[in-house]
N, C-alpha and C positions, 0 to 999 in steps of 0.2 A: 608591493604598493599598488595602489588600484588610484583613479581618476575620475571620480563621479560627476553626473549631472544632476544639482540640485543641491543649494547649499544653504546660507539664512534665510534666502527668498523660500524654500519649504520648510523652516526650522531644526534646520538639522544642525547640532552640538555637537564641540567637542567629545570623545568619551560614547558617544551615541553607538549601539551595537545594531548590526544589519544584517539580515539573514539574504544573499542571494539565491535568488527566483531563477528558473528556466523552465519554459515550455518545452514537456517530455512528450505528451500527444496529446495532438488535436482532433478533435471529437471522435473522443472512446466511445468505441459502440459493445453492446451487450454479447459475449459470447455465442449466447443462444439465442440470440435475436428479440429477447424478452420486451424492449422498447425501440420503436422506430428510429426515433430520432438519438443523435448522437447523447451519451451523458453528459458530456463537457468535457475541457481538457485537463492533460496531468499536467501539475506544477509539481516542480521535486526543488526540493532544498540542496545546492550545492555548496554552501560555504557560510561561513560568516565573517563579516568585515568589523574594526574598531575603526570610528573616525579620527583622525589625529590632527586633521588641519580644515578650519571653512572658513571660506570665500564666498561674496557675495551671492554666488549664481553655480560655484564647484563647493565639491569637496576632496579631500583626500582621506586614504581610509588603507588599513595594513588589514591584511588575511591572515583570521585568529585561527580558520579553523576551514579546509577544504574537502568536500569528499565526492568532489569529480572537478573537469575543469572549468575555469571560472574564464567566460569567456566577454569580449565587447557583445552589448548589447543584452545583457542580463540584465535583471531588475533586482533592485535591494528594497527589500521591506522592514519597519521596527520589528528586532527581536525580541521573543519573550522568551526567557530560559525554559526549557521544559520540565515539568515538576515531576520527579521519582516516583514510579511508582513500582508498588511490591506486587511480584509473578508469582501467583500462586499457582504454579503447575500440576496440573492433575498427574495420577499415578503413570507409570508408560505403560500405555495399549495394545497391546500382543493380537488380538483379535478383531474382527472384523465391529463395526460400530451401527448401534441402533439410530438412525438418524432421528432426530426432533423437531418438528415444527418450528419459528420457519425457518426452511432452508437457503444458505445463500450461497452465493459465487463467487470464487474468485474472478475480478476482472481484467485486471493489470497486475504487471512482475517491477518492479522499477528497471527500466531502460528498456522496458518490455521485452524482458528477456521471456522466455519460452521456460525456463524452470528455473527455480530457486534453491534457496539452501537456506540456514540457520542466520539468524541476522538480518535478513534482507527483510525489505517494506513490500505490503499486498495493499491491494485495492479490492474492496469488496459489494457487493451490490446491498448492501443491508446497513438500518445507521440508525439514528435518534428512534423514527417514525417504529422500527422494529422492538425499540427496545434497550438495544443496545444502548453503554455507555463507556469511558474510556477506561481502561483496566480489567475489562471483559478478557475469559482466556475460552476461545474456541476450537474445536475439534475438527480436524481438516481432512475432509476422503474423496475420494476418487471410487466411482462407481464401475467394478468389476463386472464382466459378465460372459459367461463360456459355454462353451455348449458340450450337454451328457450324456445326447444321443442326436446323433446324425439321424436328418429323414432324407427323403428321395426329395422332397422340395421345403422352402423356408417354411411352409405351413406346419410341416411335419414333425418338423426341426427340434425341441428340446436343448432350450437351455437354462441357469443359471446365474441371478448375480447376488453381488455382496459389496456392502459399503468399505473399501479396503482405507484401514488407518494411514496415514500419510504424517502427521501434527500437530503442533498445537501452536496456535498464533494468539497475541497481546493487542486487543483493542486502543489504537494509541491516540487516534483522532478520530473524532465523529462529526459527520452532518446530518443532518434531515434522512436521505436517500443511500448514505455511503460512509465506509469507513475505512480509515487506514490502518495497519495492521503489519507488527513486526514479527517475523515465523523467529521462535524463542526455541521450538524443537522438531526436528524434522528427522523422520526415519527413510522419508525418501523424496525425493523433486517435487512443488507444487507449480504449476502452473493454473492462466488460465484458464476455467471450465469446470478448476477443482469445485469441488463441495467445501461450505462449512456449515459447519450446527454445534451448538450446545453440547 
C-alpha cells in the first residue's frame, strides 16, 4: 500500500492505474561528445500502482506490478497499457556487419549500468526525425580494431577494423531525437558507445 499526494482535487478515481516515475540521470550527455549541451534526463518506469481509495487532497493506491524499488518522493503518472507488438527477428549473425547509414548510439544501459544482457532497456541517440518508428528491430555492433603489422611508430603502424555483431534490439518508444529500445537478443554485452544500424 502506497499514500499519495493528490486526490479529487487532481481527478484521480477509484480503479485509476499509475505508472511510477523516477529520476535515473540527470543530464545524459553524448557518449562521444556529439552535442554540448546535456540531452535531458532518464525517467525509468518502476512500478505500477491501482487506486483503491480518494480523499479529498490523498490518495491510496496497492502495487500491481514493481521492477525496482518504489520509494518516497517518486512521481505517479496515468498508465496506458502497452500495445504487443510482434518481433520480427532477423536470422542470427555469425559475422561481422555492413553498417547502414545513419548510424547511432547507444546512450544509456537502465541504471546505467556499463553493459547489458537480453531484456534489458537502451537508450539511443536516433528517433522519429531518423526515421525511426516503434517496432523497428535494429542491429547492434561494436567497432573492432587491431593491428597487422607493428611499425617503429604509430604512423607506421598497420591496422584493421570490423563492425563486430553484438544484437538485435526492439524499437519500443520514440521521440523526435531518441529512442528506447529493448535488447531481444544479445550474443554479447552492449553498452554505451555501442553502435546500431539497420
Amino acid at each position: 500500500t502506497v499514500y499519495l499526494a493528490g486526490g479529487a482535487d487532481r481527478g484521480v478515481k477509484v480503479g485509476d492505474r499509475l505508472v511510477v516515475l523516477k529520476v535515473a540521470k540527470r543530464k545524459l550527455m553524448h557518449p562521444f561528445g556529439k552535442q554540448k549541451a546535456p540531452l535531458g534526463d532518464v525517467v525509468q518506469q518502476v512500478g505500477i500502482l491501482r487506486v483503491t481509495t480518494v480523499n479529498p487532497k490523498g490518495s491510496i493506491a496497492v502495487i500491481e506490478r514493481s521492477m525496482d524499488a518504489i520509494e518516497v518522493g517518486n512521481h505517479a503518472a496515468p498508465f496506458v497499457e502497452p500495445a504487443n507488438i510482434v518481433a520480427n527477428l532477423r536470422k542470427e549473425i555469425v559475422g561481422p556487419l555492413t553498417i547502414k547509414e545513419p548510424v547511432g548510439t547507444i546512450l544509456y544501459a537502465r541504471d546505467n549500468h556499463e553493459q547489458t544482457a537480453t531484456g534489458e532497456m537502451v537508450i539511443i541517440d536516433q528517433g522519429a526525425k531518423d526515421g525511426l518508428k516503434v517496432g523497428d528491430i535494429l542491429l547492434s555492433a561494436r567497432v573492432q580494431t587491431w593491428n597487422v603489422q607493428e611499425g617503429r611508430n604509430a604512423k607506421d603502424t598497420v591496422s584493421e577494423k570490423t563492425a563486430y555483431y553484438l544484437g538485435q534490439v526492439m524499437v519500443v518508444k520514440v521521440g523526435e531525437n531518441s529512442a528506447s529500445c529493448r535488447i531481444l537478443r544479445s550474443k554479447e554485452e552492449m553498452h554505451a558507445g555501442d553502435f546500431v544500424t539497420r
